[in-house]
N, C-alpha and C positions, 0 to 999 in steps of 0.2 A: 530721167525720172519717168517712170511710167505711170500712167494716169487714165487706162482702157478702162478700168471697173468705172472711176469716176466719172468719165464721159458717158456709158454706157448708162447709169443709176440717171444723170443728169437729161438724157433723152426720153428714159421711161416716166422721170418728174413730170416736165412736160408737159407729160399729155392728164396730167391729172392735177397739177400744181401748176400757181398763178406764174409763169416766166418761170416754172419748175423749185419754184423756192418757198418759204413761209415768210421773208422779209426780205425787202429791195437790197440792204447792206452784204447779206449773202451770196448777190448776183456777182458777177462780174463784170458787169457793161462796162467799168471804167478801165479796165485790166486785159479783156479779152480775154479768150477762152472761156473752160465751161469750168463751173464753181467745183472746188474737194469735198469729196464727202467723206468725212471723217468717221470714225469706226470706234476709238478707244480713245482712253486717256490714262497716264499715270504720271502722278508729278509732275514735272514741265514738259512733260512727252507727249506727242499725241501719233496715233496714226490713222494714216486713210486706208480704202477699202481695197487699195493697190497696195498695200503694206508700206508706204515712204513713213521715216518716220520726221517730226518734226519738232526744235523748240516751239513752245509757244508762246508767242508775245501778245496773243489777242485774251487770251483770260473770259473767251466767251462773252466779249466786250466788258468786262470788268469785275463779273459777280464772283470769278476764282483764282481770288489773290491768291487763295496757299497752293492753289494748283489741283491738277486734277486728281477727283481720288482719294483725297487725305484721310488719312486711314481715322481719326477722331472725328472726323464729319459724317465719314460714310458709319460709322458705327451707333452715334446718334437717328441718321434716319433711318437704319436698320431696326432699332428699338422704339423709333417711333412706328412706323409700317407696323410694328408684330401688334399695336394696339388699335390698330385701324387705318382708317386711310384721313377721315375726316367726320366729325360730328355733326357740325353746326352750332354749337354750343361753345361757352366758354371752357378754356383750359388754361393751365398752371402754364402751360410754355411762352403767353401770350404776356401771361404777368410779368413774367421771367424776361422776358424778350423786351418791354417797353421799358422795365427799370435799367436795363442794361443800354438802351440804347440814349437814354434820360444821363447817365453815368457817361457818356461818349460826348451828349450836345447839352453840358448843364441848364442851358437856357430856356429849355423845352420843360412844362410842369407836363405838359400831356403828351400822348401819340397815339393816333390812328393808324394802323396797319391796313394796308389793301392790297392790289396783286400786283402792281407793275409802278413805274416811275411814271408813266404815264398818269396812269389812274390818281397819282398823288398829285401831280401837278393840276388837273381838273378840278381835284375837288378844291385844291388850293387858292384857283380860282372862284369857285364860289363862295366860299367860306373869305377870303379877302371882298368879296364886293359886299357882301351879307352885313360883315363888320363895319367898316366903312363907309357903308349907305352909299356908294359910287359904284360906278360901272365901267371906267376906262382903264385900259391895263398896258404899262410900257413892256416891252420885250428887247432884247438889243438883234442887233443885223448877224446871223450867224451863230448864236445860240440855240440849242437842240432842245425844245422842253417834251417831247412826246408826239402823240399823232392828233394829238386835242385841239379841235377847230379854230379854236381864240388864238392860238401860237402857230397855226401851221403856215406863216409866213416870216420870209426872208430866213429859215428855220436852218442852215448849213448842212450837214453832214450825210445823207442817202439825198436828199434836196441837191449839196450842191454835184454831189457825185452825177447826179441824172442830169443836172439843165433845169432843174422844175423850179421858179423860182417861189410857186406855193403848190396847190394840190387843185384838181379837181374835184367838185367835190362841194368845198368849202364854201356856199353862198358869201354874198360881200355882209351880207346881214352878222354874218359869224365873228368877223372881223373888222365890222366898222370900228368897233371898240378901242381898238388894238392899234397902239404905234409904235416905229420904228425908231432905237436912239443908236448911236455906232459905240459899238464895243470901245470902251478904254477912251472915250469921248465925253466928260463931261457937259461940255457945253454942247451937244446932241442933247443932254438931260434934261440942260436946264431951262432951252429953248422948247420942248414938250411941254414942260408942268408949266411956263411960264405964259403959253399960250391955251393950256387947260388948264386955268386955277378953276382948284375944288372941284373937277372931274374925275379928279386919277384915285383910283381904288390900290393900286399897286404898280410895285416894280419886279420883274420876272427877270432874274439873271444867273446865268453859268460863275459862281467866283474863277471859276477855273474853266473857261470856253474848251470843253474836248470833242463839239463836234463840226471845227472848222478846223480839224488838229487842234493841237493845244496852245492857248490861248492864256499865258498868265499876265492878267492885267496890273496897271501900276498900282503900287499902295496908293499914293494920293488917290486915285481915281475912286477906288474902292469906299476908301474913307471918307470923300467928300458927298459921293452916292449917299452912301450912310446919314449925313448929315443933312444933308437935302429933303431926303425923303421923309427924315422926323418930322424939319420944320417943316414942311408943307403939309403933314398928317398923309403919310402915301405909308403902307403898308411895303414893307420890304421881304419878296420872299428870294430867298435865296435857295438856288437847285444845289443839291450835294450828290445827286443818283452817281454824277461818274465821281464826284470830288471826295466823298466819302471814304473816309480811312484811309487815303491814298498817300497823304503825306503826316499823318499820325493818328491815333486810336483818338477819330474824333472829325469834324469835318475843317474845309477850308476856308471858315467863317476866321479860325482863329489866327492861321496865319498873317489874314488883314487887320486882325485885332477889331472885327467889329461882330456884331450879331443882327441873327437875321428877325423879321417879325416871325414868318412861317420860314421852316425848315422845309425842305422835300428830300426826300431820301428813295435808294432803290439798290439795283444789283448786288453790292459786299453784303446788305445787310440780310440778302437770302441765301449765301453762298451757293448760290446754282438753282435753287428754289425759284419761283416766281412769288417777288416781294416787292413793296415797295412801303414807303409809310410818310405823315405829315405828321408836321408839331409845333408847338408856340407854346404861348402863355396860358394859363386857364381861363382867364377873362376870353382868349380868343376863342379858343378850344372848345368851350362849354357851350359856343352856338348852334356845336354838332350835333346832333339828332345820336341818343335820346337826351339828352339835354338840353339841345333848341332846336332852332326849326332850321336848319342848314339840312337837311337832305344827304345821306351818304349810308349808302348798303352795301354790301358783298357777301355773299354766301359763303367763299372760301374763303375772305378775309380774316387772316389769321389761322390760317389752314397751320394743324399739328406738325405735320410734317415739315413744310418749312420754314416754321418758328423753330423747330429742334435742328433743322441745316442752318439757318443763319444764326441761334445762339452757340452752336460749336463754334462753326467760325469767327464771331464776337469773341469769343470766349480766348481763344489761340490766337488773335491779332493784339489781345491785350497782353500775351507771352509774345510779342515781336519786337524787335530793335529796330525801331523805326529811320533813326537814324541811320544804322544800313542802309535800309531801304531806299535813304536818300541818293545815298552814294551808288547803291544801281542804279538809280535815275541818272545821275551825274555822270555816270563810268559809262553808261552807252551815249548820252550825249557828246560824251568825246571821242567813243570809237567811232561814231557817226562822223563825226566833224574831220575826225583826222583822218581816217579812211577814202571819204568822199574828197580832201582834198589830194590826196597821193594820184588819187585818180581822175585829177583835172575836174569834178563835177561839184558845181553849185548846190550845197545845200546849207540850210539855216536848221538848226534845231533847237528846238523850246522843252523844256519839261519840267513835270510839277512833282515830285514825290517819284514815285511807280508808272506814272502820266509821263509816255516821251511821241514825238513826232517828229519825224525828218520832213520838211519842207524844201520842195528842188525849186527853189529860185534863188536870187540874188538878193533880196529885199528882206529886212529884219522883219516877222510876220507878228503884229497888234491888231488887228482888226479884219473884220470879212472882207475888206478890198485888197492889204496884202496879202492874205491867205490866198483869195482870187487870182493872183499874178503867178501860181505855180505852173512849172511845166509836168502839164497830169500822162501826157505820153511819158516822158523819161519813168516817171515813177510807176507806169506800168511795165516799165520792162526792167524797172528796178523790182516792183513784188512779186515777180518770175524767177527773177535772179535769186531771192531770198528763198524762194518755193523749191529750186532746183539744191538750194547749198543747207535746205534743213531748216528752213526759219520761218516758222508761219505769221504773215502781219495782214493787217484788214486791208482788204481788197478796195481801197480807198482813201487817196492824199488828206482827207479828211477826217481820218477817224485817227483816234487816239491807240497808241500801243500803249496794254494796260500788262505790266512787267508782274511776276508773279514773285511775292514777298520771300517765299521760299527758297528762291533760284539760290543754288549752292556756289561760292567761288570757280569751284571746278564745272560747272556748269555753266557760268559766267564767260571763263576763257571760251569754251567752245562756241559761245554765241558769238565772240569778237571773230573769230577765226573764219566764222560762217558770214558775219558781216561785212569782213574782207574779200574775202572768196566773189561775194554779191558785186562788191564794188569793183571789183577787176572784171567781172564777167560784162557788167554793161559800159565800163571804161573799153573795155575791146571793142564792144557793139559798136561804139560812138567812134573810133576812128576809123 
């Protein structure tokens, strides 16, 4: 596999880019080598600037389930472009876009659109303490909620890839607030509220943990969360950014059978756009500015153009067969499984929907301590092996492969055939 242009681009980053990157997950620290830079996309193809070409199993961390390219997506912000870039003003896509996404999470009477899952999660935070009249916020150990001060600890996924167990940065003021409960640990919960009664303004959680890999917690657990949190009066937000439409036109609230207070939403709902959006009740909702005094602007908020990229994409996941989609979840879960054991190596694999992660340890992985116990050397010379046989996955035992809804049967085979290839390549390495 040649890879001069990319080294070359990656030397010139450098000297004008932070560690030559826009975001730590794009590094390779945990991989070695110097990052791909990628050039194009079509459908589940991508290629770099050395011309390799490659499936892709990263979806640009998520936001392109149909894949790259789709010729109904791209024709939408085509025709949105020809009428501007962006107003400031309200538009008909926005309307378009909240009813639709109201029709995906029935529960939600409102929705605020803003530009990132980040951003949704911040404001979700104020807007729960606002409500609430409290100010302490649970978070669980290894859940990703953004780069937003109040979470940016015990936070998993570019966090645990680096060693950072939170950021610089973050005064302790930012995060006195803020405590720690263990993923899929109820009584982690119930020991928090129980020792803050009438503190806790909310619960912040992944239903679906994708940035310690993927993390699907027990139904009990979920459900007794649920229960807990009414009776104490704790505001329940539940993040959807990666869980969203991953395992049906809809979020992962419903597979627990519960619902959230506040919703937080991001990447499917812009399909490659920068989106992100919050939602609840109207009683919650209407705290928001102009309605109340909750505080929350954005100039591009609700930018035309990617209201018209993330309603195509809405639009064409509502024409998907989800249930497929399960079944490629399921179908690379087992070529994983049975591959890595032909070739003598330990791995555990979890997945949700389009949501898969190979974990190289020995240990069934529930929580950020068995996530912890991976061997992150083997799996660096595992995502080389996958880079040399055509397979592009995130440069990190921690991130989720987000499978692209489109991926055709006959494209299917080829990904098994590549994930084999991988698994013999580093079974040779290892004896």
């Amino acid at each position: 596999m040649q890879l001069e242009q990319s080294k070359q681009l990656f030397e010139r980053a450098s000297k004008s880019l932070v560690g030559g990157v826009n975001s730590p997950v794009r590094a390779f620290n945990s991989v070695g080598g110097n990052p791909l830079f990628i050039e194009r996309g079509e459908g589940v193809h991508i290629y770099d600037v050395d011309g390799n070409e490659y499936i892709d199993l990263i979806g640009s961390y998520g936001p392109l389930i149909l894949g790259h390219a789709h010729p109904k997506v791209t024709a939408a912000v085509q025709a949105a472009i020809q009428k501007s870039f962006t107003f400031g003003a309200s538009t008909l896509g926005e309307v378009e876009m909240a009813e639709l996404v109201k029709e995906a999470f029935p529960q939600l009477d409102k929705v605020r659109f803003v530009n990132s899952g980040t951003e949704a999660i911040l404001s979700a935070i104020r807007l729960a303490r606002a409500y609430s009249g409290k100010t302490k916020i649970v978070k669980f150990a290894g859940c990703y909620h953004g780069h937003t001060d109040a979470l940016l600890v015990a936070a998993g996924s570019g966090l645990m890839t680096m060693g950072i167990p939170s950021s610089a940065g973050v005064p302790e003021e930012a995060v006195k607030d803020t405590m720690i409960a263990k993923f899929n640990n109820i009584e982690s919960v119930k020991a928090i509220i129980e020792a803050n009664k009438g503190e806790i303004a909310a619960v912040f959680i992944e239903p679906v943990a994708g940035n310690m890999g993927v993390v699907v917690p027990e139904q009990a657990f979920m459900k007794e969360l649920r229960e807990i949190t009414q009776e104490n009066n704790i505001l329940l937000v539940i993040d959807e950014v990666m869980t969203g439409f991953r395992h049906k036109f809809g979020g992962a609230q419903d597979f627990f059978n519960i619902q959230a207070d506040i919703t937080c939403m991001g990447k499917v709902i812009g399909g490659g756009m920068p989106v992100g959006a919050y939602g609840a009740k109207a009683e919650i909702m209407d705290m928001v500015a102009p309605l109340g005094n909750v505080y929350q602007a954005g100039t591009l908020s609700g930018s035309p153009i990617a209201m018209a990229c993330g309603l195509a994409t809405l639009r064409e996941l509502k024409q998907q067969d989800y249930k497929r989609a399960d079944l490629l979840g399921k179908r690379i879960k087992a070529c994983l499984e049975a591959t890595a054991a032909e070739a003598g190596i330990d791995v555990k694999v979890n997945q949700f929907g389009l949501m898969v992660n190979p974990f190289f340890t020995t240990q069934e992985v529930t929580d950020f301590d068995t996530a912890s116990s991976c061997d992150t050397e083997l799996f660096g010379k595992f995502f080389w092996a996958m880079a040399e046989a055509g397979l592009y996955i995130p440069p990190s035992q921690f991130e989720a492969w987000f499978l692209p809804i489109t991926i055709t049967d006959d494209e299917m085979e080829v990904v098994e055939e590549r994930i084999k290839k991988a698994f013999q390549t580093i079974s040779g390495h290892n004896n």
